[in-house]
PDB file with SEQRES, HELIX, SHEET and CRYST1 records, atoms N, CA, C and O in Angstrom:
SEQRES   1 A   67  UNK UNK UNK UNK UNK UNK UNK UNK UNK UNK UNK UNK UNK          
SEQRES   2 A   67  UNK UNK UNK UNK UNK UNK UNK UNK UNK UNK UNK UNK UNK          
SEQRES   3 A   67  UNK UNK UNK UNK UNK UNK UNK UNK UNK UNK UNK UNK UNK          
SEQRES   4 A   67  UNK UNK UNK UNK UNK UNK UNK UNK UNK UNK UNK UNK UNK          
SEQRES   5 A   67  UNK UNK UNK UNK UNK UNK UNK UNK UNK UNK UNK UNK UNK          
SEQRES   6 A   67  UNK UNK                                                      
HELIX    1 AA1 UNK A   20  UNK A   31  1                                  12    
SHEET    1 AA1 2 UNK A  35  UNK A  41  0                                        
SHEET    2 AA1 2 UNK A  44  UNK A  49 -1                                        
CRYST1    1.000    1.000    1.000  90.00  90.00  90.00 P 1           1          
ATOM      1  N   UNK A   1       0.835  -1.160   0.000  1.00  0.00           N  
ATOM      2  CA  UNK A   1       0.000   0.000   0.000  1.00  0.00           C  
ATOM      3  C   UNK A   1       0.901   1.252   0.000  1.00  0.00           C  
ATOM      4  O   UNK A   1       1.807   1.463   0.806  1.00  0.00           O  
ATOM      5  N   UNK A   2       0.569   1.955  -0.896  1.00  0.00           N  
ATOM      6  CA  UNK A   2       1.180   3.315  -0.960  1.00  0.00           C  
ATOM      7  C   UNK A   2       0.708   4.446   0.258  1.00  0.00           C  
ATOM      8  O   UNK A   2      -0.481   4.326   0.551  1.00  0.00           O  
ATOM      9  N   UNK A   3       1.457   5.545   1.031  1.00  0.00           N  
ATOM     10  CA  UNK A   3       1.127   6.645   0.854  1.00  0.00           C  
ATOM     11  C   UNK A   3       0.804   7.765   0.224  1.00  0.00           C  
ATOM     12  O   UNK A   3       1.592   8.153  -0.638  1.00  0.00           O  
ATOM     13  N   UNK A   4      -0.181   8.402   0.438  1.00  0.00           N  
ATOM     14  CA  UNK A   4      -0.796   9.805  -0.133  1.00  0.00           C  
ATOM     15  C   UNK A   4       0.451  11.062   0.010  1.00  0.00           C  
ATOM     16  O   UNK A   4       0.928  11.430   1.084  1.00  0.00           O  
ATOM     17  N   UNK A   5       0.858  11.637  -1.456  1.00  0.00           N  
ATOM     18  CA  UNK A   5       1.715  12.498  -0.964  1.00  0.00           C  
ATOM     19  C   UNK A   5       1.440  13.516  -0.129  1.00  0.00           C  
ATOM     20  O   UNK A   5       0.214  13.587  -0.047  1.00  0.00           O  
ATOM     21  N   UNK A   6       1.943  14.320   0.517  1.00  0.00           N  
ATOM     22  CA  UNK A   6       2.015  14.964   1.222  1.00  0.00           C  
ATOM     23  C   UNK A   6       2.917  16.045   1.274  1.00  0.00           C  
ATOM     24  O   UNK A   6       4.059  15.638   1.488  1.00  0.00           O  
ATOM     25  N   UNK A   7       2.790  18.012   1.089  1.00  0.00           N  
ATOM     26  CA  UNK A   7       3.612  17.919   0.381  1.00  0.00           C  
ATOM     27  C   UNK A   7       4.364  18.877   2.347  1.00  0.00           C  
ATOM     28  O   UNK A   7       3.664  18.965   3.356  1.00  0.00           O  
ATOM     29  N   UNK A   8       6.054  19.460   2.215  1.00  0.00           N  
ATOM     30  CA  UNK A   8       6.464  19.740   3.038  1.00  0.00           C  
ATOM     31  C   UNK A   8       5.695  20.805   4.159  1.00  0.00           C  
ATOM     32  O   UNK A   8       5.262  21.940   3.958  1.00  0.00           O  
ATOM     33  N   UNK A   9       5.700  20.090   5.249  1.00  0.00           N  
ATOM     34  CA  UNK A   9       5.104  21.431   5.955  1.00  0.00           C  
ATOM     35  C   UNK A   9       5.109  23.089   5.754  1.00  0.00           C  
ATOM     36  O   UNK A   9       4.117  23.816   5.723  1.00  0.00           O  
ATOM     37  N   UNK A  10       6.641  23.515   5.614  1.00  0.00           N  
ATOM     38  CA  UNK A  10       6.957  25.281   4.824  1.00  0.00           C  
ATOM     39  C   UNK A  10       6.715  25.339   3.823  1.00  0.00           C  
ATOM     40  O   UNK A  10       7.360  26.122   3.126  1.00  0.00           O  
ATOM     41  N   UNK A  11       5.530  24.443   3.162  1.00  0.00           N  
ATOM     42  CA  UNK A  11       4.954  25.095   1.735  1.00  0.00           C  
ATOM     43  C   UNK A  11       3.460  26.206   2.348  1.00  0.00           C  
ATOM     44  O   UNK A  11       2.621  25.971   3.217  1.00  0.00           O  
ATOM     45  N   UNK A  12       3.630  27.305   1.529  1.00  0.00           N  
ATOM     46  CA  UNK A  12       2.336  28.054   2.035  1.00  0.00           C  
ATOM     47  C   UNK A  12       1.969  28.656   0.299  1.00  0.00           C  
ATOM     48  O   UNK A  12       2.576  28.545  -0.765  1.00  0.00           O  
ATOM     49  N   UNK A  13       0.969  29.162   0.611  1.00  0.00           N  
ATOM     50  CA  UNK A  13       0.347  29.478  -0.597  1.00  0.00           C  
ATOM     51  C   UNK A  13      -0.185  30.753  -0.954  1.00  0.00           C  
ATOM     52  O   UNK A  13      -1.379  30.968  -0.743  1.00  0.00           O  
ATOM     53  N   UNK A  14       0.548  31.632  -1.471  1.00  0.00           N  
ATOM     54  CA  UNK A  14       0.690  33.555  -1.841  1.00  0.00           C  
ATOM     55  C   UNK A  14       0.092  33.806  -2.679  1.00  0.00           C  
ATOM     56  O   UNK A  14       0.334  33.427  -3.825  1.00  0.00           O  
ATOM     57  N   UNK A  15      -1.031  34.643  -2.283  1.00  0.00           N  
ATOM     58  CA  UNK A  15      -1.208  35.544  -3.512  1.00  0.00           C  
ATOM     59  C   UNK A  15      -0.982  37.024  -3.548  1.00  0.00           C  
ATOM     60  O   UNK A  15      -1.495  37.769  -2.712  1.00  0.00           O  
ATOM     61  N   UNK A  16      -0.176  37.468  -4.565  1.00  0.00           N  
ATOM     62  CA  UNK A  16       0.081  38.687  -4.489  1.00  0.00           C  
ATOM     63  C   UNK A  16      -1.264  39.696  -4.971  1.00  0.00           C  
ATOM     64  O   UNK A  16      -2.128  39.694  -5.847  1.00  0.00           O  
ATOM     65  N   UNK A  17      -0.869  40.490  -3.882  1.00  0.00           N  
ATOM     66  CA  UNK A  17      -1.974  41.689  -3.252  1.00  0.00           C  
ATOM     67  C   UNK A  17      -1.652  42.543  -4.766  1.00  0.00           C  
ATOM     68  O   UNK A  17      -0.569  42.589  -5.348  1.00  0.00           O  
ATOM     69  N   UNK A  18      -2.994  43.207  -5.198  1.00  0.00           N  
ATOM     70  CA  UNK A  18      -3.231  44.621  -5.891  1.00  0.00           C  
ATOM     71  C   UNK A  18      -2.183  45.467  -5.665  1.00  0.00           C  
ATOM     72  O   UNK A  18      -1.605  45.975  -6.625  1.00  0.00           O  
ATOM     73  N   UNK A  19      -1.805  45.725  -4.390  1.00  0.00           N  
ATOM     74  CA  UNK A  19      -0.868  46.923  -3.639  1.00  0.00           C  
ATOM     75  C   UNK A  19       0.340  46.367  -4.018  1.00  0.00           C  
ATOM     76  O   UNK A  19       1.153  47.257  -4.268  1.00  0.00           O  
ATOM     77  N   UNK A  20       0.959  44.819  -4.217  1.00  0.00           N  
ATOM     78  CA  UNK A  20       2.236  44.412  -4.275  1.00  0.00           C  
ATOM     79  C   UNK A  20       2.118  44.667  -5.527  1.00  0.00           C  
ATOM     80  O   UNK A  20       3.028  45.483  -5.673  1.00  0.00           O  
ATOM     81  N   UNK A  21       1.327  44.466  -7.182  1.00  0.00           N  
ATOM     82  CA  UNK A  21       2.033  44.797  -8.244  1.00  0.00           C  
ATOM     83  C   UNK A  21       1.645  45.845  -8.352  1.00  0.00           C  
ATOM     84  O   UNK A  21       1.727  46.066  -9.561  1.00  0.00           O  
ATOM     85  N   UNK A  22       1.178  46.858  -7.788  1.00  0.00           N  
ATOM     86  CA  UNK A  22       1.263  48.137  -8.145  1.00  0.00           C  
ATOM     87  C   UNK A  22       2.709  48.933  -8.011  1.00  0.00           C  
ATOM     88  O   UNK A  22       3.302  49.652  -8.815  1.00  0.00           O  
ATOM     89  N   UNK A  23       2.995  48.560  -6.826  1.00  0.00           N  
ATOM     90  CA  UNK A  23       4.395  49.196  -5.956  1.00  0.00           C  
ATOM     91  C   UNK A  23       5.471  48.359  -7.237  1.00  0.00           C  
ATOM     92  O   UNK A  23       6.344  48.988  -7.836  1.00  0.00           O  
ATOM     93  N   UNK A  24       5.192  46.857  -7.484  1.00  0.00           N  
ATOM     94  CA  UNK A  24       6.471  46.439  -8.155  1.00  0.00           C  
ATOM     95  C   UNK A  24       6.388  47.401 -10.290  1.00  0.00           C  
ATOM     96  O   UNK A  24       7.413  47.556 -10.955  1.00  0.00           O  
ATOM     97  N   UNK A  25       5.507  47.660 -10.601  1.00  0.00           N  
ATOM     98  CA  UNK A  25       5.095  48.193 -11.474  1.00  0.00           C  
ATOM     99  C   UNK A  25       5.614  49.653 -11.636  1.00  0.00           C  
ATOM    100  O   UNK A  25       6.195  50.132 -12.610  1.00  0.00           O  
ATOM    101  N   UNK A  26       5.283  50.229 -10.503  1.00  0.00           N  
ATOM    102  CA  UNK A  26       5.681  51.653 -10.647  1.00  0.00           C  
ATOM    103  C   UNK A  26       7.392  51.602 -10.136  1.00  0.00           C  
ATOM    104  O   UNK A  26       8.154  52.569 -10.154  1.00  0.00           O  
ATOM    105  N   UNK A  27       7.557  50.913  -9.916  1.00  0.00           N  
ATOM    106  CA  UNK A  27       9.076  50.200  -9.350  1.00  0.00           C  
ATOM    107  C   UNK A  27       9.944  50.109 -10.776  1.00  0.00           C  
ATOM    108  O   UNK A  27      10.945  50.813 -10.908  1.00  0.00           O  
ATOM    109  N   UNK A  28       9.478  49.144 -11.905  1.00  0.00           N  
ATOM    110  CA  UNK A  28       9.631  49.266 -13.037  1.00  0.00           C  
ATOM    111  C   UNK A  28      10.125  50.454 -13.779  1.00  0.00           C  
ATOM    112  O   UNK A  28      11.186  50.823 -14.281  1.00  0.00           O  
ATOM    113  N   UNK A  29       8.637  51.002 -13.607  1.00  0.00           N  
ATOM    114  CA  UNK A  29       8.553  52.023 -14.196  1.00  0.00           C  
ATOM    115  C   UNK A  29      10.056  53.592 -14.366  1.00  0.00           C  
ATOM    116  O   UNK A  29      10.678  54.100 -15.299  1.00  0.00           O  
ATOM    117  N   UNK A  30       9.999  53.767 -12.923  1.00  0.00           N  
ATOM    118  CA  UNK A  30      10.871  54.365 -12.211  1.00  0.00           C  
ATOM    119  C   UNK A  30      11.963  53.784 -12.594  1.00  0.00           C  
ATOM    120  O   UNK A  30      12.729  54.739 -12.718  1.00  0.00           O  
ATOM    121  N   UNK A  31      12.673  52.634 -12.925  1.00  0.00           N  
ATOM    122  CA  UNK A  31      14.030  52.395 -13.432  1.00  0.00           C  
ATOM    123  C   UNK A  31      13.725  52.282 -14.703  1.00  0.00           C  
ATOM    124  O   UNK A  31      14.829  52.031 -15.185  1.00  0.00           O  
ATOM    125  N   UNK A  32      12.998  52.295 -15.553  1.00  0.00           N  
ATOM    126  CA  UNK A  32      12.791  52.866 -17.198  1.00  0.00           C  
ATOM    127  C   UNK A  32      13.049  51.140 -17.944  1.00  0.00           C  
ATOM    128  O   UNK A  32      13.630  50.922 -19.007  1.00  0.00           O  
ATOM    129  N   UNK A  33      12.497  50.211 -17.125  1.00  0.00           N  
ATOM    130  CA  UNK A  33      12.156  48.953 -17.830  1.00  0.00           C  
ATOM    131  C   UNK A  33      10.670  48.771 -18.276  1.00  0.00           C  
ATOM    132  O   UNK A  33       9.660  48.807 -17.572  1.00  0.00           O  
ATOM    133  N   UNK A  34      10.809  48.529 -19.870  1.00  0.00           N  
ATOM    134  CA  UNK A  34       9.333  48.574 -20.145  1.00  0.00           C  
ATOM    135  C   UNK A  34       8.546  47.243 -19.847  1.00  0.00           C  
ATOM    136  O   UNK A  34       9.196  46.198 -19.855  1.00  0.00           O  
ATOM    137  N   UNK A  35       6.893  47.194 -19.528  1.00  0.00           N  
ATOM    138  CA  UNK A  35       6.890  45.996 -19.241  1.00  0.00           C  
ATOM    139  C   UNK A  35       6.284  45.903 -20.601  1.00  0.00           C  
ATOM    140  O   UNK A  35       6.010  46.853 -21.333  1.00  0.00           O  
ATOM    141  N   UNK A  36       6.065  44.281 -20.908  1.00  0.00           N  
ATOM    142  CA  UNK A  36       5.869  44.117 -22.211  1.00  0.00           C  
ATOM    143  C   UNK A  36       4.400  43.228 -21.935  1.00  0.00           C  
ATOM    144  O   UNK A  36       3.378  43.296 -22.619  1.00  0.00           O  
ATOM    145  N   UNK A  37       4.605  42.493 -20.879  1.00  0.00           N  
ATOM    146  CA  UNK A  37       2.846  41.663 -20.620  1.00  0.00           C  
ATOM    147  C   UNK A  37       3.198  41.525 -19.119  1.00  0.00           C  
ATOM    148  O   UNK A  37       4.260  41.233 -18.569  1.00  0.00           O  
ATOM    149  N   UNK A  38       1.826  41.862 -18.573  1.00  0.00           N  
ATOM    150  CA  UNK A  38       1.696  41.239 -17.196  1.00  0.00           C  
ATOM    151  C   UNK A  38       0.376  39.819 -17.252  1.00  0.00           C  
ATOM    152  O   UNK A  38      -0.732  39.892 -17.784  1.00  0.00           O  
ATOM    153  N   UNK A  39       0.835  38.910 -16.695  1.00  0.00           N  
ATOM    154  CA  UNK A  39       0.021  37.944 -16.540  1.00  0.00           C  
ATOM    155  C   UNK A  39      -0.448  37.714 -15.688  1.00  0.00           C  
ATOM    156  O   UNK A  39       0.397  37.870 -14.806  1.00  0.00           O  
ATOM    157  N   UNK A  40      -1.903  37.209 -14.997  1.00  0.00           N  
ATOM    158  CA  UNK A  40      -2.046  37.066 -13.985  1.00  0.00           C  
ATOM    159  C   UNK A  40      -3.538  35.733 -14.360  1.00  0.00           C  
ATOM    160  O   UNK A  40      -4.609  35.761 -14.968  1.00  0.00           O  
ATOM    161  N   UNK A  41      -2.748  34.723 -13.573  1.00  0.00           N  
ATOM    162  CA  UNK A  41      -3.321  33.488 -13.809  1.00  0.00           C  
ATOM    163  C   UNK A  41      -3.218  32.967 -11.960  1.00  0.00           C  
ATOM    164  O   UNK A  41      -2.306  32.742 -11.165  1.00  0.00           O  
ATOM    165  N   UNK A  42      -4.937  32.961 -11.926  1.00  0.00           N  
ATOM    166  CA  UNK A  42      -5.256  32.454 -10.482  1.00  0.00           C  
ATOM    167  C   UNK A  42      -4.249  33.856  -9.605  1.00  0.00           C  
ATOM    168  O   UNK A  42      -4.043  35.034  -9.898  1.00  0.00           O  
ATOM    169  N   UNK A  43      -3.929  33.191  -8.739  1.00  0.00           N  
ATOM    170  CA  UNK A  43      -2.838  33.484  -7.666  1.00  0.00           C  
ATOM    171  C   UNK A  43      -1.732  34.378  -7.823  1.00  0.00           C  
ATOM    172  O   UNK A  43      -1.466  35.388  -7.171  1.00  0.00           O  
ATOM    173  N   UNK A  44      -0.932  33.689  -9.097  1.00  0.00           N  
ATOM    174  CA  UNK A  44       0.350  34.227  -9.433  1.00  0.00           C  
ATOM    175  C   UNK A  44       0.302  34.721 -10.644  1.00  0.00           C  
ATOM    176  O   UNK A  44      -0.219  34.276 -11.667  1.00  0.00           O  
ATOM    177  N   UNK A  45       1.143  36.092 -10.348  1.00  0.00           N  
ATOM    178  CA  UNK A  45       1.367  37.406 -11.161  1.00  0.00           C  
ATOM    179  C   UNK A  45       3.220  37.299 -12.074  1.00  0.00           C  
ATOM    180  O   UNK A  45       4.307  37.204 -11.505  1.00  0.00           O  
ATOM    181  N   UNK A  46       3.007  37.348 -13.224  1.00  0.00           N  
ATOM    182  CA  UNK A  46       4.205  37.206 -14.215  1.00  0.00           C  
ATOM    183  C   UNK A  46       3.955  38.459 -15.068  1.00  0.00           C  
ATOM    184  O   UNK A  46       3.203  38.796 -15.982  1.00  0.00           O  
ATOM    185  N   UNK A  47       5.177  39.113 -14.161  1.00  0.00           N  
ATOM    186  CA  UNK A  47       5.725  40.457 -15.110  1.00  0.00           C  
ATOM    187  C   UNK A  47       7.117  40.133 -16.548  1.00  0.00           C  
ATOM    188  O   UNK A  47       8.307  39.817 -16.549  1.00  0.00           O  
ATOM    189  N   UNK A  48       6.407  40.346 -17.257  1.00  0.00           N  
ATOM    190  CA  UNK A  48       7.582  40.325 -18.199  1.00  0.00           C  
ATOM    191  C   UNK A  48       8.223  41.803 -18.843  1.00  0.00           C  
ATOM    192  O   UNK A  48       7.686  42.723 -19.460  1.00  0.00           O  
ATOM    193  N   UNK A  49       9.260  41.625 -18.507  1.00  0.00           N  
ATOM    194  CA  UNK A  49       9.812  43.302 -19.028  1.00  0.00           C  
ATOM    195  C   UNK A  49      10.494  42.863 -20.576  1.00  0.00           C  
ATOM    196  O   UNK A  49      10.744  41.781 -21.106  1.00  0.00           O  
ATOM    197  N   UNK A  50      10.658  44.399 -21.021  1.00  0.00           N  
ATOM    198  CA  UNK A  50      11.271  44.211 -22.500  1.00  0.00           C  
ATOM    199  C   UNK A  50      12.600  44.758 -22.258  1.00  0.00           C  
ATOM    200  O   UNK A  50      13.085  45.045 -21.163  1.00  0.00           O  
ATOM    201  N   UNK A  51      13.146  44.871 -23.446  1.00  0.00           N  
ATOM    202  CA  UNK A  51      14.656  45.445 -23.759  1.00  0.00           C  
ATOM    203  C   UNK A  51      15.043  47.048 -23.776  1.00  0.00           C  
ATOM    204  O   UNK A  51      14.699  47.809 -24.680  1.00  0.00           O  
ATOM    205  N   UNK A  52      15.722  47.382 -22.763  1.00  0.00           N  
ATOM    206  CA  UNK A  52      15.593  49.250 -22.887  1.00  0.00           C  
ATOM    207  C   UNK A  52      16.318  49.601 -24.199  1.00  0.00           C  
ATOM    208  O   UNK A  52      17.393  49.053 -24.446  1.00  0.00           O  
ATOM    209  N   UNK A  53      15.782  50.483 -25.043  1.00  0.00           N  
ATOM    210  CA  UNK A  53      16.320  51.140 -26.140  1.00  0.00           C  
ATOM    211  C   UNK A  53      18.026  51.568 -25.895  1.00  0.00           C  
ATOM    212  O   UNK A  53      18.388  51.842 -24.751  1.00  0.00           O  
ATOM    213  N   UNK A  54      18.841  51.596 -26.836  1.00  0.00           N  
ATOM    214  CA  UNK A  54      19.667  51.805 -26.424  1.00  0.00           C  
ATOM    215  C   UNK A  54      21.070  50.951 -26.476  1.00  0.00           C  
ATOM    216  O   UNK A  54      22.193  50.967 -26.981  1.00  0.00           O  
ATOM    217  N   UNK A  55      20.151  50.133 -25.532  1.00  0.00           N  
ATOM    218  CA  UNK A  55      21.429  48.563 -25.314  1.00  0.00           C  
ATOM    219  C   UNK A  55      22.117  47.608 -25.775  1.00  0.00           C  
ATOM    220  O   UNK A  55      21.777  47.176 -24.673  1.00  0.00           O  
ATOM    221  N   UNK A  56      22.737  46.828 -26.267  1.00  0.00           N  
ATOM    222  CA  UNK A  56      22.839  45.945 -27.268  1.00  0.00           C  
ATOM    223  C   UNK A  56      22.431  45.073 -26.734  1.00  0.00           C  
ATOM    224  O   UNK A  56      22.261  45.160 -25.518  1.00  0.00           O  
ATOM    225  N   UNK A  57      22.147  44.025 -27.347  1.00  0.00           N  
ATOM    226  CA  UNK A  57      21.766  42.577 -27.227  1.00  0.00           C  
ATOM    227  C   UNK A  57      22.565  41.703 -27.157  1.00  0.00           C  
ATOM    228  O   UNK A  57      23.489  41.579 -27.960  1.00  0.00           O  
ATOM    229  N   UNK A  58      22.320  40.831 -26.040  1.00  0.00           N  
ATOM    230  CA  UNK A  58      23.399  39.645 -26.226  1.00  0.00           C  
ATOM    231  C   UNK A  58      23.716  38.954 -27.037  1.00  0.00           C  
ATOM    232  O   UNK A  58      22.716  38.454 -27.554  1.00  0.00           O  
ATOM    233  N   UNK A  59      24.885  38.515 -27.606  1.00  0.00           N  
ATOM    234  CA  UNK A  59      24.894  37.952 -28.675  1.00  0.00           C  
ATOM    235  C   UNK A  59      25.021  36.326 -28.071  1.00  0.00           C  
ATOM    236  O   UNK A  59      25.691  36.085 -27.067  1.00  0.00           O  
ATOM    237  N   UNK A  60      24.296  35.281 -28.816  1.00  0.00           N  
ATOM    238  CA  UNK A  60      24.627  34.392 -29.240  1.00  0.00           C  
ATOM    239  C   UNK A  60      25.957  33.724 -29.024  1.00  0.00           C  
ATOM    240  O   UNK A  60      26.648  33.488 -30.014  1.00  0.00           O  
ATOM    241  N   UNK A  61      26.419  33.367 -27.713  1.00  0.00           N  
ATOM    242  CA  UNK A  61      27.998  32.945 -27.538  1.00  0.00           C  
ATOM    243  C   UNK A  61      27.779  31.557 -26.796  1.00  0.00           C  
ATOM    244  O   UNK A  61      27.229  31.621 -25.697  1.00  0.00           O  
ATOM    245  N   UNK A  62      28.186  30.187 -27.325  1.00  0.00           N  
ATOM    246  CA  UNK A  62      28.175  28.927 -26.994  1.00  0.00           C  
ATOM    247  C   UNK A  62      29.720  29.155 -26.240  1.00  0.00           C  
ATOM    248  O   UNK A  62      29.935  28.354 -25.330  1.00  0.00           O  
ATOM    249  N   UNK A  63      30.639  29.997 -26.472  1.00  0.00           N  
ATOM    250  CA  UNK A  63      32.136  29.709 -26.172  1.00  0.00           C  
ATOM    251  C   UNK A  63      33.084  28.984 -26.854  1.00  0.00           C  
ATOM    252  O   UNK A  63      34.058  28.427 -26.349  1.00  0.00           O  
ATOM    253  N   UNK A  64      32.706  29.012 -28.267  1.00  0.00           N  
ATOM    254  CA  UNK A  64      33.194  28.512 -29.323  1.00  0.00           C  
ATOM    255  C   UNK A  64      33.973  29.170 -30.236  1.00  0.00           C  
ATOM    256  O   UNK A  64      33.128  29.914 -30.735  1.00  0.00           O  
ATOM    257  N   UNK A  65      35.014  29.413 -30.807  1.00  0.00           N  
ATOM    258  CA  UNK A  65      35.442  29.856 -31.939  1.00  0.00           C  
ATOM    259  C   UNK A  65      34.850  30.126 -32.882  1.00  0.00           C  
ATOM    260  O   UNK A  65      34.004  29.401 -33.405  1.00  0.00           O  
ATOM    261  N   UNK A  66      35.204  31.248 -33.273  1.00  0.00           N  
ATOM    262  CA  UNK A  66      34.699  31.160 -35.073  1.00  0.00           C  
ATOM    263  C   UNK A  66      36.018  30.862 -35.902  1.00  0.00           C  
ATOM    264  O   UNK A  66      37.188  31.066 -35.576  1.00  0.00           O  
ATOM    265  N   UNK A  67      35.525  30.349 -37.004  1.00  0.00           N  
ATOM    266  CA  UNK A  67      36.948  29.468 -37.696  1.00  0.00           C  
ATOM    267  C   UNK A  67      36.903  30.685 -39.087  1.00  0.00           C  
ATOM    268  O   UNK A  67      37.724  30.609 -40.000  1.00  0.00           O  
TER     269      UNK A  67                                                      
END                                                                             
């Protein structure tokens, strides 16, 4: 017979408050990262920021030579 999982006691379960992505948003904002989508599915909130104008882009480096 198996046990039922069970999962660790210090698991708890967050949902971020209106007031927390507002503050992290205007937080954003204020360091001049654009956001590009905020998601918010159930519970949890996924900020995705974009690329500041300006910057270059990482290039593409495995750590390989070019021949």
């Amino acid at each position: 017979m198996t046990k039922a999982f069970r999962p660790p006691v210090d698991v708890k379960r967050l949902r971020a408050s209106q007031a927390a992505i507002r503050v992290t948003l205007r937080a954003l904002k204020e360091a001049g990262l654009p956001v590009d989508k905020v998601c918010v599915i159930g519970g949890q909130v996924e900020i995705h920021c974009g690329h500041l104008d300006g910057g270059t882009a990482v290039e593409k480096d495995e750590g390989l030579q070019q021949w």
